[in-house]
matplotlib code that plots the C-alpha trace (Angstrom):
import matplotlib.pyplot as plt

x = [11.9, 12.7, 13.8, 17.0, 16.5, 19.1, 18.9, 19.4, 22.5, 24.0, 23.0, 24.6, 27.5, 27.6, 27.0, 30.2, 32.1, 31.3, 32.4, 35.6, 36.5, 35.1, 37.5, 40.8, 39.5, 39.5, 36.7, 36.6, 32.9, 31.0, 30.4, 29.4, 26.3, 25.7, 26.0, 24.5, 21.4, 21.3, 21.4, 18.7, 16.7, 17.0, 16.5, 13.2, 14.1, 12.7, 14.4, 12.1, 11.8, 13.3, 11.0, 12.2, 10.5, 8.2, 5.6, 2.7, 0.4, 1.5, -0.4, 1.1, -2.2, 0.2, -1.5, -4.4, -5.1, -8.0, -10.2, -11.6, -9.2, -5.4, -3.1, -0.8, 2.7, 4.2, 1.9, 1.3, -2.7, -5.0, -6.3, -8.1, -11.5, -13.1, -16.6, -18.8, -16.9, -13.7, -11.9, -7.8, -7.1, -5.9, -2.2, 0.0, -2.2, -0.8, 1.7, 4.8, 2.7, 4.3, 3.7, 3.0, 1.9, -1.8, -3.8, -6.9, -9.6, -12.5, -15.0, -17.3, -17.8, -20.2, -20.6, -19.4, -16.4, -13.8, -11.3, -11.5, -9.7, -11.5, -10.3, -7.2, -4.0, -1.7, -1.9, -1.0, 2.5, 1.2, -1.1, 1.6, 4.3, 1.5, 2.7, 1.8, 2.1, -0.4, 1.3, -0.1, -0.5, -3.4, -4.4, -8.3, -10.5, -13.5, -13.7, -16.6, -17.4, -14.7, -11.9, -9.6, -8.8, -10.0, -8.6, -11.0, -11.3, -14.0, -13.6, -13.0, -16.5, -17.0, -17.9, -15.1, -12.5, -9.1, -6.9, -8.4, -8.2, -10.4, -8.4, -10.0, -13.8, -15.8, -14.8, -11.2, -9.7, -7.8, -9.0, -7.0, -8.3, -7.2, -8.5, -11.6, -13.0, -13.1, -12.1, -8.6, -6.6, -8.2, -7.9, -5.0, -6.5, -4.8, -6.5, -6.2, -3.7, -5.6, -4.8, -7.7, -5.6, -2.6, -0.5, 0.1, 2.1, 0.2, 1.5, -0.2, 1.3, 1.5, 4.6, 4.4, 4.7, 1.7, 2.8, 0.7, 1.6, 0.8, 2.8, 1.5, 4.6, 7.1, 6.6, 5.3, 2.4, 0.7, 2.0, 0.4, 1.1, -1.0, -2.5, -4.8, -3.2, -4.2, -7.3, -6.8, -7.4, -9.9, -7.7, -10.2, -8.8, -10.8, -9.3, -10.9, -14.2, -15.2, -16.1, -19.4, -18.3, -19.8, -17.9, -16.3, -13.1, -13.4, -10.2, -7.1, -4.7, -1.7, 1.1, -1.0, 1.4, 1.1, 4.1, 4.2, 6.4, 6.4, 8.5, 11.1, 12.2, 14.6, 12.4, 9.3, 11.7, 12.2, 8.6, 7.0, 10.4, 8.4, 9.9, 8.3, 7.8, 9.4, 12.8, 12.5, 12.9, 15.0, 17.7, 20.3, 22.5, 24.0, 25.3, 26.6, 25.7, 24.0, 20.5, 18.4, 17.8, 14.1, 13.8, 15.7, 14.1, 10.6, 11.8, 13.8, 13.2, 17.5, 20.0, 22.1, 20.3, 20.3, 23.9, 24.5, 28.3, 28.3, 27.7, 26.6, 26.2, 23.3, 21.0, 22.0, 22.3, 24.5, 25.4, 24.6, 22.1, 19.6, 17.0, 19.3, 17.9, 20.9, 20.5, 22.3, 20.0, 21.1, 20.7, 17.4, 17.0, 18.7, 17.9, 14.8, 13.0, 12.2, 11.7, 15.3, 14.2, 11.8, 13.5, 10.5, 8.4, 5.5, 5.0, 4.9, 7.1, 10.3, 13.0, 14.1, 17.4, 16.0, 13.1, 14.7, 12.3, 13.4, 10.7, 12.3, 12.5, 15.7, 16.5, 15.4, 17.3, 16.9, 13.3, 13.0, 9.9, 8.6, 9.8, 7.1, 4.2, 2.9, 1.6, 3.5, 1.7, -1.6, -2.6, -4.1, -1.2, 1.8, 5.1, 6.5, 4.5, 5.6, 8.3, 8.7, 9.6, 6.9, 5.1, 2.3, 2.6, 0.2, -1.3, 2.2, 4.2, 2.5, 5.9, 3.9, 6.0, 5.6, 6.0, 3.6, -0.1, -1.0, 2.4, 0.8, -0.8, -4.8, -6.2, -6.7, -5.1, -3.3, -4.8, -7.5, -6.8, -5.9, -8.7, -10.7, -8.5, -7.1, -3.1, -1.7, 1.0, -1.3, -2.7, -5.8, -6.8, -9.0, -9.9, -13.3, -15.6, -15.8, -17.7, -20.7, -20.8, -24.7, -27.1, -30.4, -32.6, -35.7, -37.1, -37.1, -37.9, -34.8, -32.3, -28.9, -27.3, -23.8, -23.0, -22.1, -25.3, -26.5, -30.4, -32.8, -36.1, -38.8, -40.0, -43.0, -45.2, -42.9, -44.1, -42.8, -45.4, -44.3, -42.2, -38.6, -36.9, -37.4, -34.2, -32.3, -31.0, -33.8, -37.4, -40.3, -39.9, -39.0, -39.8, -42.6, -41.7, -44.8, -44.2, -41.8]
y = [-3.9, -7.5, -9.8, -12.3, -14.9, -17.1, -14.2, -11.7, -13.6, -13.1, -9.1, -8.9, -10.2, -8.5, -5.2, -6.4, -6.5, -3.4, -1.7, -3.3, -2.5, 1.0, 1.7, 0.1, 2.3, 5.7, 6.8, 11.0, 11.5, 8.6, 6.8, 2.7, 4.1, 6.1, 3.0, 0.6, 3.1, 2.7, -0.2, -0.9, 1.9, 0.0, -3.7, -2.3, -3.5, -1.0, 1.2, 2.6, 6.4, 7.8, 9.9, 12.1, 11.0, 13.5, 14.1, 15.6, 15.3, 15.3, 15.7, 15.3, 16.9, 18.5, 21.7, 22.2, 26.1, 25.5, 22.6, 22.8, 21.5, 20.1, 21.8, 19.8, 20.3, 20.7, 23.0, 21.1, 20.3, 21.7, 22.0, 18.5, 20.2, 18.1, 16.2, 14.7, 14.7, 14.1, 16.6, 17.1, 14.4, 15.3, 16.7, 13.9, 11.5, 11.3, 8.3, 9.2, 9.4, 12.5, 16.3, 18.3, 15.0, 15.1, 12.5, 12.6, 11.1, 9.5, 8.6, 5.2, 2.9, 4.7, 7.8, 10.3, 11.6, 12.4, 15.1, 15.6, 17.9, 20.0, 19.3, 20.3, 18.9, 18.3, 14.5, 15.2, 13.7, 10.3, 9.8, 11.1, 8.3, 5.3, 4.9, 6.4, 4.7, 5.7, 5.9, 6.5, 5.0, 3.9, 3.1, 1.3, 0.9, -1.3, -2.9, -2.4, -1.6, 0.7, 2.6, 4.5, 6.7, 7.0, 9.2, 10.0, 8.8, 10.3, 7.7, 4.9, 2.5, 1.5, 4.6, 6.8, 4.7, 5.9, 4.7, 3.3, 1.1, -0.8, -1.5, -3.7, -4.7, -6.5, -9.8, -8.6, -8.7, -5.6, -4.4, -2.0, -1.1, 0.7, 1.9, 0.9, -2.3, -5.2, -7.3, -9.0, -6.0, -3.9, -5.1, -6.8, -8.8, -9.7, -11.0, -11.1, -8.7, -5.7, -5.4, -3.1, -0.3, -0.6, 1.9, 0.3, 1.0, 1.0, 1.3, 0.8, 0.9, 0.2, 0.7, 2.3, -1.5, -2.4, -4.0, -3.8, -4.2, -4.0, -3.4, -3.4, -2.3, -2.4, -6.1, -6.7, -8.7, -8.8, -8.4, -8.9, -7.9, -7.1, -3.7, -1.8, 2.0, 4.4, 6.6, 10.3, 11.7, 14.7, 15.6, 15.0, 12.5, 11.4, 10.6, 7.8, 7.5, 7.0, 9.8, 10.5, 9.9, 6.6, 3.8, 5.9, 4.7, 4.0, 5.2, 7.4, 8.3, 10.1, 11.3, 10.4, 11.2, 10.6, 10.0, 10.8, 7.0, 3.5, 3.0, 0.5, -1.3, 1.1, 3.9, 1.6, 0.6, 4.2, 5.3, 2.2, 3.0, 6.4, 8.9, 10.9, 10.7, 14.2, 12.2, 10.4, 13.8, 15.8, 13.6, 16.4, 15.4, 18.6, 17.2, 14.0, 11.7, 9.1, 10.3, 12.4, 15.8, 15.8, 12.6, 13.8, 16.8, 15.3, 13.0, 15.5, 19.0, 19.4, 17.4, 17.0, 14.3, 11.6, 10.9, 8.3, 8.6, 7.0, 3.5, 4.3, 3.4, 5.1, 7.1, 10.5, 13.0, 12.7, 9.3, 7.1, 5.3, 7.9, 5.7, 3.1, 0.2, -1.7, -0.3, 2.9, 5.6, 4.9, 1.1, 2.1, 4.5, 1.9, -1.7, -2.0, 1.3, 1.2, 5.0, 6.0, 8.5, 5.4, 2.4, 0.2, 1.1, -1.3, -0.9, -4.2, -4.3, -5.5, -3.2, -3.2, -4.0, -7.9, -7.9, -9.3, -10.2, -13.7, -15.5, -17.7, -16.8, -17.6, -16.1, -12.8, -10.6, -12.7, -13.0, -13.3, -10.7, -7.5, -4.7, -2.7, -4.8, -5.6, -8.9, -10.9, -13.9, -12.2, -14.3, -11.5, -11.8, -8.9, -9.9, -8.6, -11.1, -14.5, -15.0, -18.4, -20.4, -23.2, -22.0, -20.1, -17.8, -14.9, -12.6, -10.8, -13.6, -16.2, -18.4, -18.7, -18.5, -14.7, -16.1, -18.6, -18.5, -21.6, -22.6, -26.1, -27.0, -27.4, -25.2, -22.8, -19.7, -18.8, -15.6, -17.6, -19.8, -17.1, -15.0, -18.5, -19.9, -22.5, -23.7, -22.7, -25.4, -28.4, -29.5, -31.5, -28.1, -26.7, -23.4, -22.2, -20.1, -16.8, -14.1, -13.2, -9.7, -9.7, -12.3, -11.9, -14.9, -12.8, -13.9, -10.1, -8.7, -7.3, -7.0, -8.0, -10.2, -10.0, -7.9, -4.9, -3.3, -3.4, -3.5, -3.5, -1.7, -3.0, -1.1, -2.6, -6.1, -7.8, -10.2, -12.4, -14.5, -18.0, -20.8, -20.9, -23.6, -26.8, -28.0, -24.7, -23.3, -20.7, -22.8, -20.3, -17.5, -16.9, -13.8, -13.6, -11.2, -11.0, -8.5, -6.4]
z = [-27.1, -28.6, -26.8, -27.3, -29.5, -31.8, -35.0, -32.2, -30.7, -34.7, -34.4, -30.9, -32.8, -35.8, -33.7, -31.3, -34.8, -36.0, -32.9, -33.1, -36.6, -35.8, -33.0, -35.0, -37.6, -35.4, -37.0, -36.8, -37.9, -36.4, -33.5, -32.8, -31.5, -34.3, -36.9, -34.1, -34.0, -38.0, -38.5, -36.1, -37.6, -41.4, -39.4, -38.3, -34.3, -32.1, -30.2, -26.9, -26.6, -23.3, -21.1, -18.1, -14.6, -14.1, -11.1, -12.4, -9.1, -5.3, -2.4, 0.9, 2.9, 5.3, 4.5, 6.6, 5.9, 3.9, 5.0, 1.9, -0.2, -0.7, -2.8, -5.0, -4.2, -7.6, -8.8, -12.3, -11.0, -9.8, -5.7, -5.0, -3.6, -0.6, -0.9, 1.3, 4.7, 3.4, 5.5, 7.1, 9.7, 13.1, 13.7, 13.8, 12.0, 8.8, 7.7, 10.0, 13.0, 13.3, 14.7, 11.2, 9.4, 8.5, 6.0, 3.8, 6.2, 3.8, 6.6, 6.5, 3.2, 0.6, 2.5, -0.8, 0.6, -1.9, -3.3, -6.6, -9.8, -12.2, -15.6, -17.0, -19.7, -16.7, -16.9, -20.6, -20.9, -18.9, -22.3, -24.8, -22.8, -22.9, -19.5, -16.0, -12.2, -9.3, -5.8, -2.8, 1.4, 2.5, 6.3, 5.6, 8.3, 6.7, 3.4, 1.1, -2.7, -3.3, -5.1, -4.0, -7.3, -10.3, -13.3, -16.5, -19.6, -21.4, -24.3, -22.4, -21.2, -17.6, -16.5, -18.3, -16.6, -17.9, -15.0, -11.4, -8.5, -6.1, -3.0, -2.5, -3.4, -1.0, -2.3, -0.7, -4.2, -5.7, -8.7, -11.1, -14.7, -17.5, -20.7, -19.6, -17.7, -17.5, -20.0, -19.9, -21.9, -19.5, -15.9, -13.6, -10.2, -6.9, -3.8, 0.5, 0.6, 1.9, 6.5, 8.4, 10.4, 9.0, 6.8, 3.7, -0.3, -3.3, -6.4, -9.7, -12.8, -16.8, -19.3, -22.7, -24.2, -22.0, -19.3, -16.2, -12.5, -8.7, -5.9, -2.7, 0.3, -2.3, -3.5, -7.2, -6.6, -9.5, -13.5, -16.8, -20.4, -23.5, -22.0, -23.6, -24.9, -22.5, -23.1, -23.2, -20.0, -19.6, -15.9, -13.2, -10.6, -7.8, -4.7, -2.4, -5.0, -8.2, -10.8, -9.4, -5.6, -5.6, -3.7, -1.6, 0.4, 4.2, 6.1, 5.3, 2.3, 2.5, 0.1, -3.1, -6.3, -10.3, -12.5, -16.1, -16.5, -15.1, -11.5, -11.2, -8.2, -6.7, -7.0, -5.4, -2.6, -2.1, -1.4, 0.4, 2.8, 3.6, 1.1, -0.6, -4.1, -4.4, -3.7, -7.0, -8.4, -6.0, -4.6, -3.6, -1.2, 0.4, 3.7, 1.2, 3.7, 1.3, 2.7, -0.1, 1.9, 1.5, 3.0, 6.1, 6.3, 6.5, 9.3, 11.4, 9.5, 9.1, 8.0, 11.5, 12.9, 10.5, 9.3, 6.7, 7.1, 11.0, 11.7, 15.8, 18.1, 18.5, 20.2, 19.2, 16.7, 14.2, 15.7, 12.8, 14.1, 15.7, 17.4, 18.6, 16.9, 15.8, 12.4, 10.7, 9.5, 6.1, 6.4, 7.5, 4.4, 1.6, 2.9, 5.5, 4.5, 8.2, 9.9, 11.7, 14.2, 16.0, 17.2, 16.7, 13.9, 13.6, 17.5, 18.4, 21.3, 19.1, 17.8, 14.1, 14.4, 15.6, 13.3, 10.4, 7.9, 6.9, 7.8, 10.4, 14.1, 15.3, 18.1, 20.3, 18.5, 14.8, 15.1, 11.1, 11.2, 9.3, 10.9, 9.1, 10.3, 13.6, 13.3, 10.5, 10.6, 10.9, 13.7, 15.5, 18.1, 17.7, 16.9, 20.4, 22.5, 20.0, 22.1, 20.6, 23.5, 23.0, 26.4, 26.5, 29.8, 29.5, 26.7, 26.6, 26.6, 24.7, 23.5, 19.9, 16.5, 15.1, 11.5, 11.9, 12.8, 13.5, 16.0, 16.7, 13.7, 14.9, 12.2, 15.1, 14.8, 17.6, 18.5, 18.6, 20.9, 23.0, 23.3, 23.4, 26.6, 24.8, 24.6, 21.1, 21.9, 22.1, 19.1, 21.1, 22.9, 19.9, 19.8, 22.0, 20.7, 21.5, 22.7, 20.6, 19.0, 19.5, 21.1, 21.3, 22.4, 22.4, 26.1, 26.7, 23.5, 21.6, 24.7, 24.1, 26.1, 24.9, 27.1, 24.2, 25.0, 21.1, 22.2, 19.3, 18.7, 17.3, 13.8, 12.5, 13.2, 15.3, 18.1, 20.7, 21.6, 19.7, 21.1, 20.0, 18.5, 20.2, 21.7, 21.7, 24.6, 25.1, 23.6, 25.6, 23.2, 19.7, 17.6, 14.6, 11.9, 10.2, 7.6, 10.2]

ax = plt.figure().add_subplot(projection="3d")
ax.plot(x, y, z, "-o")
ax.set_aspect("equal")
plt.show()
């Protein structure tokens, strides 16, 4: 597409003009589009192809039958066979928290679990379009050296990388390369944004025009022009690895899908709210309550309990607002993408209807927090306990801001400060330091004195018969690794 300029301005009127005399005119056999369209065809501007949406891989992994494998729920690809101990999560472990909601469970970091396709043409149209987006949930339990897909290129270099993503790498950064890696055509970075335990919304994405982009919970958070074309892909997509299972993911993904076409904003909304992406493609309406009927079937298997046509209050079927939260079900659908069947969503002790994601806390029931995440300010504290009263009374109510992790400015975060004893109101009370993991002073060998019970064992020539460091707290003893 071109964009507006000054000789574009004299098109947009010399288009306008041509409409205009067209319509006074009456014109039997032609159409302003149709002379629009030629003109623009003998200008040279270029007008973009149209694509239909199309979702040519989905799997929700809510179909444990085989523990094998994961069928995809369009039925355009192939099963996605299990490796390593990649295996079914437990009932109810999947996004939704839910009875009848499972997740792929990818074990430790580097262990070799993965699912993976055999090769096929049903990622065709995505390389005929130029243009494809990645979408999937992830719930990651320990960072590392790792990618969570990765889609095949056989002509493309860094290890036939058509289309994949680290989320993250060690360094905490997320990766996401195309066409290759890892030059600047190729390969789109954001950093920090990756929580441990926490369910979150990726999406990665490139246009036909080459536009490339990363969405993490429905926020673009990283763009980037001047893409490479895509590579042709050979079909095989590897879920929570790389091609060869290296780099395997640590932790859970659930309701991984692949469209043939770029996502907007809407339709990003729509997924990191908890729909599925089969709502981007089915969004009948039969009860015409506003609420797409897969979406309420997945929460509540029928569509009696949600009702987008009430306004509460709530609790109660067909109410409006079915978990009593404040907020209607299709509020909770449209604006929030919060979950309408559970008044607080994040679990941290607040309901959604106060947690109003602004950023300022202004009262107990405007406390200007994400209703989607626990800890908002990532101060280690949850949201329900930063009661914001500027008095700290006890770990539940600590009167700490919920937006803000340092409430008294010490450079002490203030879950910090409370786990180390110390008042996150007064700027002079610095943060203690806390409880060691491991602490070995070797006076008794490898014992550890943390209290955690993580005693060593001694492999190899290892001694404890040398002084330890003068002036330290425990000087008799030190260890001598001589080549242990």
């Amino acid at each position: 597409m071109y964009s507006k300029s000054a000789n574009n301005v004299v098109l947009e009127d010399f288009f306008s003009r041509i409409e205009t005399n067209s319509r006074q005119m009456k014109m039997k056999n032609s159409t302003p589009l149709t002379i629009i369209f030629s003109i623009a065809v003998l200008l040279g501007i270029a007008i973009p192809r149209a694509h239909a949406l199309e979702l040519l891989s989905y799997w929700d992994f809510n179909d444990p039958g085989d523990a094998t494998s994961a069928a995809d729920v369009t039925g355009k690809s192939p099963d996605l066979s299990f490796n390593g101990v990649a295996s079914y999560t437990g009932d109810g472990e999947g996004l939704s928290d839910s009875a009848g909601d499972y997740a792929l469970d990818l074990g430790g970091v580097n262990d070799g679990s993965n699912g993976q396709t055999p090769e096929g043409d049903h990622l065709s149209s995505a390389y005929e379009n130029n243009a494809m987006s990645v979408v999937f949930w992830q719930n990651t339990t320990q960072t590392g050296n790792t990618s969570a897909f990765w889609i095949n290129s056989p002509n493309s270099n860094g290890s036939q990388r058509g289309f994949q993503a680290h989320t993250p790498w060690s360094n905490g950064t997320i990766y996401f390369d195309q066409s290759g890696c890892c030059a600047g055509s190729q390969r789109l970075t954001v950093g920090g944004l990756v929580q441990l335990d926490t369910w979150q919304h990726f999406v990665f994405q490139r246009d036909a025009d080459g536009n490339m982009e990363i969405w993490v919970d429905g926020v673009q958070v990283a763009s980037q022009g001047g893409a490479e074309p895509l590579e042709e892909f050979n079909g095989i997509i590897t879920v929570g690895a790389d091609l060869n299972g290296g780099n395997s993911f640590a932790g859970r993904i659930d309701d991984f899908g692949i469209f043939n076409e770029q996502l907007d904003e809407d339709q990003i909304a729509t997924l990191a709210g908890g729909a599925s992406p089969m709502a981007l493609i089915d969004t009948s309406d039969d009860d015409e309550d506003g609420l797409p009927d897969i979406w309420e079937e997945k929460l509540v298997d029928n569509l009696d309990d949600l009702n987008g046509n009430a306004a509460g209050p709530g609790p109660g079927a067909g109410t409006g607002d079915f978990d009593g939260d404040g907020l209607t079900d299709l509020d909770e659908y449209e604006e929030t993408k919060t979950d309408p069947t559970k008044a607080d969503t994040d679990e941290d002790g607040l309901s959604d209807g106060v947690e109003t994601n602004t950023g300022t806390y202004v009262s107990s029931t405007n406390t200007g927090t994400d209703p989607k995440n626990a800890d908002t300010d990532g101060d280690k504290l949850i949201d329900g306990v930063e009661t914001n009263t500027g008095e700290f009374v006890d770990e539940e109510d600590t009167g700490t801001d919920p937006n803000n992790a340092d409430t008294d400015g010490d450079a002490y975060t203030d879950g910090g400060e409370v786990a180390g004893g110390t008042d996150p109101h007064d700027p002079n009370s610095k943060g203690a330091i806390p409880a060691p993991f491991l602490y070995l002073d070797f006076e008794d060998n490898a014992a550890d004195l943390s209290g955690n019970d993580y005693n060593g064992e001694v492999d190899g020539a290892v001694s404890f018969d040398v002084e330890g460091a003068e002036g330290g707290p425990t000087p008799t003893t030190g260890a001598n690794f001589t080549g242990g």
